[in-house]
C-alpha positions as semicolon CSV with decimal commas, in nm:
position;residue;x (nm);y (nm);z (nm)
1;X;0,000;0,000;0,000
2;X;0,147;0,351;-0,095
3;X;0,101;0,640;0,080
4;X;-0,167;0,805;-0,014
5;X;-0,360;0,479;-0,067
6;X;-0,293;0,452;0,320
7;X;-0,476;0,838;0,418
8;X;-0,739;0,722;0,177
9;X;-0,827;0,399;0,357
10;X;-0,818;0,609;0,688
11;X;-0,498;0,407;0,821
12;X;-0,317;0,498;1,165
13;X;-0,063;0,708;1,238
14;X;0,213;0,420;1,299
15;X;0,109;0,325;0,931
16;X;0,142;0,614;0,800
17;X;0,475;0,724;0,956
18;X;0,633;0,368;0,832
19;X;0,538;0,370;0,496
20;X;0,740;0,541;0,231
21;X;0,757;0,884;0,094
22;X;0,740;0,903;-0,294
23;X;0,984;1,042;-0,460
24;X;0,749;1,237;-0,684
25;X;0,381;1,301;-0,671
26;X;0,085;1,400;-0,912
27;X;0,005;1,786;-0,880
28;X;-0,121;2,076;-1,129
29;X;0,149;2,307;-1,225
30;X;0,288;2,549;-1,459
31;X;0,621;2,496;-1,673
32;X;0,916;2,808;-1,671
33;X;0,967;2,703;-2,056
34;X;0,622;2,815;-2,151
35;X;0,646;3,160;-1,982
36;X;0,557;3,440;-2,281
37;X;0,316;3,159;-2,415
38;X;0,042;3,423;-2,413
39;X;0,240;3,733;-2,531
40;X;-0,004;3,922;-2,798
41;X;-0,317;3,666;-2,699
42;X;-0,652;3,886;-2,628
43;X;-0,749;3,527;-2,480
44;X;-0,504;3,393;-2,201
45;X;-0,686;3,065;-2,152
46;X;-0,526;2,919;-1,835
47;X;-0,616;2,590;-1,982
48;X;-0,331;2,618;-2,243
49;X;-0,038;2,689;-1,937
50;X;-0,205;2,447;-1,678
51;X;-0,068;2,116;-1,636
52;X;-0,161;1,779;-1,422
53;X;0,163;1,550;-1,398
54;X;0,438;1,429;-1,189
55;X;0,674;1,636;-0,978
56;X;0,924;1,607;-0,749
57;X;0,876;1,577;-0,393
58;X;1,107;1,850;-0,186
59;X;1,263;1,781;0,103
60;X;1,088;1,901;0,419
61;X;1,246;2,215;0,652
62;X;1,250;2,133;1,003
63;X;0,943;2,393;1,069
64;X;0,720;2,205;0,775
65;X;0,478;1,994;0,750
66;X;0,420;1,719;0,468
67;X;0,026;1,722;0,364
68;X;-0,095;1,453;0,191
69;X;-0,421;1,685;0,005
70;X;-0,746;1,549;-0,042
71;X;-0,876;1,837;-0,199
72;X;-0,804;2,211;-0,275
73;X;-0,970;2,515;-0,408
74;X;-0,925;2,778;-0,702
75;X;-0,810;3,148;-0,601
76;X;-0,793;3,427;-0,822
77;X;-0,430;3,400;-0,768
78;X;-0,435;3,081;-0,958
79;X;-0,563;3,226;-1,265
80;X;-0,310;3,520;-1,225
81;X;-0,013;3,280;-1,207
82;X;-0,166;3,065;-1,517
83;X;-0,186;3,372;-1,706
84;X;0,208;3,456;-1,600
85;X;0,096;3,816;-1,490
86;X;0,104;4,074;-1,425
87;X;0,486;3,871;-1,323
88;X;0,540;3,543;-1,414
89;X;0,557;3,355;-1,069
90;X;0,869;3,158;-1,171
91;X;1,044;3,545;-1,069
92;X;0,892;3,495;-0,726
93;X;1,035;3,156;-0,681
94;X;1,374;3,285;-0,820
95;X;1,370;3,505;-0,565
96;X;1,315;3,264;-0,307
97;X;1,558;3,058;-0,437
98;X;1,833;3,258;-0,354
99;X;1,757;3,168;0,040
100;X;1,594;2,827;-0,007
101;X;1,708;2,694;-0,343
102;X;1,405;2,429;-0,289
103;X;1,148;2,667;-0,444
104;X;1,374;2,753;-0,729
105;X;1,243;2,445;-1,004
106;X;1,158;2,438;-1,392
107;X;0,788;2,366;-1,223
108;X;0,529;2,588;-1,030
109;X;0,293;2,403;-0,821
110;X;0,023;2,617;-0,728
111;X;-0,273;2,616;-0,527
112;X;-0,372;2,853;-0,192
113;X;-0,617;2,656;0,002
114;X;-0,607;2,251;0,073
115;X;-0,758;2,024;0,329
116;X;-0,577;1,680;0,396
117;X;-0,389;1,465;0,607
118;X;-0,029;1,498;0,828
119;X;0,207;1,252;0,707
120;X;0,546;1,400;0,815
121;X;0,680;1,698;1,031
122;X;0,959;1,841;1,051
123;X;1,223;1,809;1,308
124;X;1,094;2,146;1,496
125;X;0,707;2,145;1,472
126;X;0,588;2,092;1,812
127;X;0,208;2,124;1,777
128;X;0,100;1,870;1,500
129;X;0,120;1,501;1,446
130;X;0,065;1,261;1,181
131;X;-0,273;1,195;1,116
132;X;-0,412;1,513;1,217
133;X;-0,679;1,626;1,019
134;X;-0,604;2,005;0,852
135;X;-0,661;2,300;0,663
136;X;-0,398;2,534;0,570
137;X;-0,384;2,915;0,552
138;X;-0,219;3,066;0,302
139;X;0,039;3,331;0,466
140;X;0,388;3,169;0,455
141;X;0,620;3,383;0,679
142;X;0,940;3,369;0,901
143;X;0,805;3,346;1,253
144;X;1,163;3,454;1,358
145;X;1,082;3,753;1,199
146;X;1,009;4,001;1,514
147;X;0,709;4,182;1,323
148;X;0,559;3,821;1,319
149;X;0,453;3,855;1,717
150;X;0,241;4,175;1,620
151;X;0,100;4,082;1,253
152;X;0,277;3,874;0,991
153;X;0,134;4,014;0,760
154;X;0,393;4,270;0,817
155;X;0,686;4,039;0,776
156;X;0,904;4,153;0,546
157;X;0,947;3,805;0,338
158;X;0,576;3,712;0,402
159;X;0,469;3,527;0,105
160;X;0,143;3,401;-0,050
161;X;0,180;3,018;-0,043
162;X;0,112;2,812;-0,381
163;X;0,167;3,183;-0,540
164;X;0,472;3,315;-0,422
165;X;0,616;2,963;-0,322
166;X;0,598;2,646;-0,443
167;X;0,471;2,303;-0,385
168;X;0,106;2,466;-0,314
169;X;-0,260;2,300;-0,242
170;X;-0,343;2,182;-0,583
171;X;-0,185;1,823;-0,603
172;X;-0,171;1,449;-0,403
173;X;0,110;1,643;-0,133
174;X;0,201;1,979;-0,022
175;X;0,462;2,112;0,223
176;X;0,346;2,399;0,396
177;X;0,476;2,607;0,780
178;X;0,387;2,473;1,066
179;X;0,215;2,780;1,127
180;X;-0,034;2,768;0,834
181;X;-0,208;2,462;0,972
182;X;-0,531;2,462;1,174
183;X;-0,754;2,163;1,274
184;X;-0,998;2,066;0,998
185;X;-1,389;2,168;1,070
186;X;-1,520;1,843;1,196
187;X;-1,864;1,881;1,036
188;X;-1,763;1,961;0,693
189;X;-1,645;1,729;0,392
190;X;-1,305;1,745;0,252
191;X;-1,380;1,957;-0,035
192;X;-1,604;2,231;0,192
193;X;-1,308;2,229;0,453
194;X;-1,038;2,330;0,153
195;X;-1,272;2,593;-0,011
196;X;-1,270;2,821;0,278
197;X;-0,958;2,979;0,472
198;X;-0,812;3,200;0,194
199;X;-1,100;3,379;0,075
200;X;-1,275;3,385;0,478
201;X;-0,971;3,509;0,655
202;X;-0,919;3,774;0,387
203;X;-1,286;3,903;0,426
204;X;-1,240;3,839;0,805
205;X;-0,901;4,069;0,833
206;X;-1,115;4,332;0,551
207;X;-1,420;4,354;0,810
208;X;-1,432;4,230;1,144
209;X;-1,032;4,231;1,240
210;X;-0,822;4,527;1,406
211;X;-0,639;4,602;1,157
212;X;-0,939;4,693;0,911
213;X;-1,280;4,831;0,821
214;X;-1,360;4,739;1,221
215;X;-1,709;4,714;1,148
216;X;-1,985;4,791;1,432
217;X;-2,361;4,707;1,496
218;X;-2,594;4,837;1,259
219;X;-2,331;4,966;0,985
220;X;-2,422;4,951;0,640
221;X;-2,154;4,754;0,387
222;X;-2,139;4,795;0,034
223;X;-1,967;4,458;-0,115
224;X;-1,883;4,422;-0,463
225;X;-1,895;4,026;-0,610
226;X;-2,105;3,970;-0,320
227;X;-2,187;3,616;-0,424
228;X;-1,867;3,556;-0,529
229;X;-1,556;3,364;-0,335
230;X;-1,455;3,678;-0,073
231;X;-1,816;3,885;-0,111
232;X;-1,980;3,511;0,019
233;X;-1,809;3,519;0,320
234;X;-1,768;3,927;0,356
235;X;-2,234;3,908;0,336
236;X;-2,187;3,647;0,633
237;X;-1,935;3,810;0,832
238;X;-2,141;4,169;0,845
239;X;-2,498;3,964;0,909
240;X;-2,326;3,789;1,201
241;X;-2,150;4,131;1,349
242;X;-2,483;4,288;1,321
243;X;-2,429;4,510;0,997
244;X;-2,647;4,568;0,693
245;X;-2,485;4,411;0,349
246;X;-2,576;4,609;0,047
247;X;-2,469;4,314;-0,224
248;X;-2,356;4,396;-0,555
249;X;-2,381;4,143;-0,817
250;X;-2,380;4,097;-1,195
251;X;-2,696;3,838;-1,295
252;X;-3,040;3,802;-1,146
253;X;-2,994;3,455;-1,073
254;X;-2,648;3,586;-0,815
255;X;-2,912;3,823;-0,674
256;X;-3,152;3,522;-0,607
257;X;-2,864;3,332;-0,478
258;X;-2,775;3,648;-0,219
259;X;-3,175;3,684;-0,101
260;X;-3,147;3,278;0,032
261;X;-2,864;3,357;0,189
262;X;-3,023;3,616;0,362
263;X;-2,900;3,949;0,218
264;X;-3,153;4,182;0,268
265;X;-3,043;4,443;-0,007
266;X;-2,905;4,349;-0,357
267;X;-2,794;4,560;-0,636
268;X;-2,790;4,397;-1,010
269;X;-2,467;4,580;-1,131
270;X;-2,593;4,522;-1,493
271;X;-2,790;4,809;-1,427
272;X;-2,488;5,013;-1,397
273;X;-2,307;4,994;-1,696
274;X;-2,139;5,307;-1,649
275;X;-1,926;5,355;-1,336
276;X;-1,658;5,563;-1,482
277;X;-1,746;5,853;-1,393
278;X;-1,921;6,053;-1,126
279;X;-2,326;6,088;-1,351
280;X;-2,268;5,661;-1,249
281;X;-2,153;5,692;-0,894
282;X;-2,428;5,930;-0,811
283;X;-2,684;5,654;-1,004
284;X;-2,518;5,397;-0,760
285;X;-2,483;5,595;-0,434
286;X;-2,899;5,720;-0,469
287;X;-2,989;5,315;-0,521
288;X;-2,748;5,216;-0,205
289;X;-2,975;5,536;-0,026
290;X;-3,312;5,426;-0,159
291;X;-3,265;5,034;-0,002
292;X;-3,084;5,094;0,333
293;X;-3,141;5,514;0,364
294;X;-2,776;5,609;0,429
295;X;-2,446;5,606;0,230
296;X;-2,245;5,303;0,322
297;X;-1,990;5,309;0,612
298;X;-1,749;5,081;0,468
299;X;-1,726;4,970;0,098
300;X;-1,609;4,596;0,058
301;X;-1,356;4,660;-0,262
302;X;-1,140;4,397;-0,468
303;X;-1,252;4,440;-0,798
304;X;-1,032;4,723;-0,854
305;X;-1,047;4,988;-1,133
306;X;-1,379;4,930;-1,339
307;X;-1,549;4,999;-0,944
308;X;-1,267;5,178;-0,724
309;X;-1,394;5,571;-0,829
310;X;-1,754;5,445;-0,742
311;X;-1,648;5,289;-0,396
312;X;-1,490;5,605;-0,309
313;X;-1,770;5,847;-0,395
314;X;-2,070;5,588;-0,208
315;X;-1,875;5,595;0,131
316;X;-2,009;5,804;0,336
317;X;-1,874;6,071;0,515
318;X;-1,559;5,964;0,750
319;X;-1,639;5,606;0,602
320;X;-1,407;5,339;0,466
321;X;-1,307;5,194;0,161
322;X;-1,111;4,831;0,208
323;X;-0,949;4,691;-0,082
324;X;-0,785;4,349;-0,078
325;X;-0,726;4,301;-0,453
326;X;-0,788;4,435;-0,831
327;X;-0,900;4,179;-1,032
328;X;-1,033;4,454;-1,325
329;X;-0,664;4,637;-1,321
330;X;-0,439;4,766;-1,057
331;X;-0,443;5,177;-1,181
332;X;-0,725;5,286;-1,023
333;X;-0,898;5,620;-1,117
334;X;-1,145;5,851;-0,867
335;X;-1,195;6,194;-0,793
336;X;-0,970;6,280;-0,504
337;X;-1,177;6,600;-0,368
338;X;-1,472;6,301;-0,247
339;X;-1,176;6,124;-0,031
340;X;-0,993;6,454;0,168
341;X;-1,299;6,654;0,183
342;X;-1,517;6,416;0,332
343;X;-1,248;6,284;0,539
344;X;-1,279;5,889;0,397
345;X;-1,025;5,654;0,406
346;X;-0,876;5,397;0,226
347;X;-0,749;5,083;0,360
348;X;-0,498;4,853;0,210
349;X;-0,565;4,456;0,320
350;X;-0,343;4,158;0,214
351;X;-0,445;3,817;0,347
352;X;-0,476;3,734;0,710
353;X;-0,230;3,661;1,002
354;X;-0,238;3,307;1,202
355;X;-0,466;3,444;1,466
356;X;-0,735;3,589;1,237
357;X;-0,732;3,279;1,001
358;X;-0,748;3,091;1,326
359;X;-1,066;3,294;1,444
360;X;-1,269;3,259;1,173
361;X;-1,210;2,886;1,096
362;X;-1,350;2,855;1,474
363;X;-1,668;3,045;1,347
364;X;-1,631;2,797;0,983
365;X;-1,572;2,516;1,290
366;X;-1,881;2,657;1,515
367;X;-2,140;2,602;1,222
368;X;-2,152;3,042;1,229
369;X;-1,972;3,032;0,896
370;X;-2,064;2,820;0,599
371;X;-1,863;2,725;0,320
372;X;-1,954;2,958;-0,085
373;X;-1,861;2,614;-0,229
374;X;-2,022;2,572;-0,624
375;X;-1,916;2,306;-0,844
376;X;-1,605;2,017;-0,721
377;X;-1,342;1,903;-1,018
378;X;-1,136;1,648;-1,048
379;X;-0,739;1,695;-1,032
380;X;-0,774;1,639;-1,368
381;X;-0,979;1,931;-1,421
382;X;-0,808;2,221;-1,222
383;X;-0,750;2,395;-1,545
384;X;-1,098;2,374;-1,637
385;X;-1,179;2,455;-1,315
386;X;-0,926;2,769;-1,266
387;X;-1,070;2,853;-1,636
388;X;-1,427;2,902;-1,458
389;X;-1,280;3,141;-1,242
390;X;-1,078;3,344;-1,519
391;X;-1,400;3,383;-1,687
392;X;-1,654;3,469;-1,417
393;X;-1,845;3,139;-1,476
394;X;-1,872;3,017;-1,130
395;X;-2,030;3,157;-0,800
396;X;-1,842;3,121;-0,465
397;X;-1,583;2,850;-0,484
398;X;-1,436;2,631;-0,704
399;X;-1,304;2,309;-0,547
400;X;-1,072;2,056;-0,665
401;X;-1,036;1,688;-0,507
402;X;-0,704;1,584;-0,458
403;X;-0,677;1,216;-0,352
404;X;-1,017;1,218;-0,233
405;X;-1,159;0,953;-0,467
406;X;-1,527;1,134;-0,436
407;X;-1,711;1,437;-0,300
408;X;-1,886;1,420;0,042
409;X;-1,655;1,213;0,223
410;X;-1,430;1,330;0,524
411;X;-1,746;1,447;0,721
412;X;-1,708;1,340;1,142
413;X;-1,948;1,525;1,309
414;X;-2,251;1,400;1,186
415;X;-2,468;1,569;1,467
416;X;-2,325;1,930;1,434
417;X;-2,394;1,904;1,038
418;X;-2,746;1,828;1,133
419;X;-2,823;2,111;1,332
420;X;-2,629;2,347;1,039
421;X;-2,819;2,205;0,829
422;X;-2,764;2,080;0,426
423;X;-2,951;2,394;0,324
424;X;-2,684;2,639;0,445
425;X;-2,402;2,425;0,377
426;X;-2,489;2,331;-0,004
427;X;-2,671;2,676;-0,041
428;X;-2,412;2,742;-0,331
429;X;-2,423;2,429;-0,486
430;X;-2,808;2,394;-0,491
């Protein structure tokens, strides 16, 4: 029995510690030869630069942790590193290479999110065994670093894991830090565990944490892509903190998903075609005032430059804009004047530290938070699947199975998913 045959079959620990470790294992990847593939293509079809094949397996560092995956989930950082912009990834792991020539291959495994198995630690991990039962979090960071004890975010080689690193979610293994791993919701299969931490934590740190938006009872938030992987979890965080979510989305049938989830205000952005300049911002900021009455206290922002001048004008006055990402374009546009003279602000959010991904996977653990899981591929299909991202055809998450043979499986505590409830849990999916 190999391996991974073994944390299929549900074996032991002592199993698993005496069988072997392969010397190279099946994972999704891009090649370093096929960077400029897509130079002068309108069309970057991830599908073309995505791979499924053999790779080696790296050694492990005394503070990692071997992962044997059953499944994973597609990112928007997945697509980015597919399309080899807006820097080819291979430069990141270059650059890592130079202080842990590991990372530094002809192959980029990538992936951000995973749910599996311990099979090995490393010769300093105190905290985890094999057999343990994970998720991982996606910040890899030096915890020697001193900034790490107030928010490693703020470490100065922090690093997005299966983006800016190698040997990520999206395959049979994965090596990750000690301190990205946190114990698996009980309640929740394999492929609902993995969809989560990434997108959550992010929304978590954007909303709820010290560090951002620091949202109160009763405030109104404006969230762009609200039925999408971060806006899912941003509409659950501000109904559980007590705020009103104003959710923006692009379809009717994303506005009927947001009204079962309980959103009590949606906006069909197809009725805004124009938000580039301020005749559309004032369209947008009277329908935000004609659902909830006020101007939004804190605008929900990753989309970037098609939406960034329209999130600063609808804030209200001494409100908040909190941007995590740009998936439209990075230069953003807006008028200026709307930002100093009504004393706004604009706050930059990257990921989540080890205590905030740890606080909301105890909410994800406490039934509080449900997974924005949509449609499960195979291994086989995570270009497909990462394709269904690149192209907006997908709502919430995208997961990918790993060496779980089938969905659904993984689930322990039967009676918790009971009370939860299938409805909630499967609300994306349904």
């Amino acid at each position: 029995m190999t391996l991974a045959q073994a944390v299929v079959a549900g074996a032991e620990p002592d199993e698993l510690a005496r069988l072997e470790v392969p010397s190279t294992y099946n994972a999704a990847y891009l090649r370093k030869d096929e960077v400029g593939m897509f130079d002068g293509d309108e069309d970057k079809d991830v599908r073309r630069s995505m791979h499924v094949g053999q790779v080696p397996m790296p050694e492990l560092a005394p503070d990692e942790v071997l992962v044997a995956v059953m499944a994973s989930a597609i990112n928007y950082n997945t697509v980015w590193s597919a399309m080899f912009e807006p820097v080819p990834t291979f430069a990141f792991l270059e650059r890592f290479g130079r202080t842990d020539p590991r990372h530094d291959l002809s192959t980029h495994v990538l992936g951000s999110d995973a749910s599996g198995v311990v099979v090995r630690v490393g010769a300093a991990v105190r905290h985890w065994r094999i057999g343990d039962r994970v998720v991982t979090s996606p910040a890899y960071i030096d915890g020697e670093d001193p900034i790490a004890q107030h928010d490693g975010m703020l470490a100065a080689d922090l690093r997005a894991w299966g983006f800016e690193t190698n040997f990520g979610g999206l395959a049979e293994f994965a090596v990750v830090k000690a301190t990205q791993l946190l114990p698996k919701p009980r309640h929740l299969s394999w492929e609902e565990a993995a969809c989560n931490l990434l997108c959550a934590s992010t929304a978590y740190r954007m909303l709820v944490g010290e560090r951002g938006a620091r949202m109160k009872q009763g405030d109104v938030v404006l969230l762009w892509g609200a039925a999408g992987g971060l806006g899912g979890y941003g509409v659950q965080l501000v109904r559980n903190g007590g705020g009103i979510p104003v959710g923006i989305v692009g379809s009717p049938e994303k506005a009927e998903l947001l009204g079962r989830m309980g959103c009590p205000h949606v906006i069909d952005r197809s009725q805004f075609d124009d938000l580039s300049d301020e005749k559309g911002w004032r369209r947008l900021g009277a329908e935000v005032r004609r659902l909830v009455g006020e101007d939004p206290a804190i605008v929900f922002e990753h989309t970037g430059r098609e939406t960034f001048g329209a999130s600063v004008y609808v804030a209200r006055r001494g409100g908040s804009v909190v941007t995590c990402g740009s998936s439209s374009g990075y230069a953003h546009t807006y008028d200026n004047r709307h930002l100093w003279m009504k004393l706004k602000r604009v706050i930059g959010s990257h990921g989540a530290n080890y205590q905030e991904c740890h606080e909301v996977n105890r909410l994800i653990s406490l039934g509080m938070v449900h997974p924005t899981l949509s449609a499960v591929y195979p291994l086989t299909g995570a270009a497909e699947a990462t394709r269904a991202v690149q192209v907006n055809r997908h709502v919430g998450k995208v997961g990918v199975l790993a060496l779980a043979p089938e969905p659904d499986l993984g689930v322990e505590d039967h009676a918790l998913r009971e009370r939860v409830g299938e409805d909630r849990l499967r609300l994306f999916r349904s």
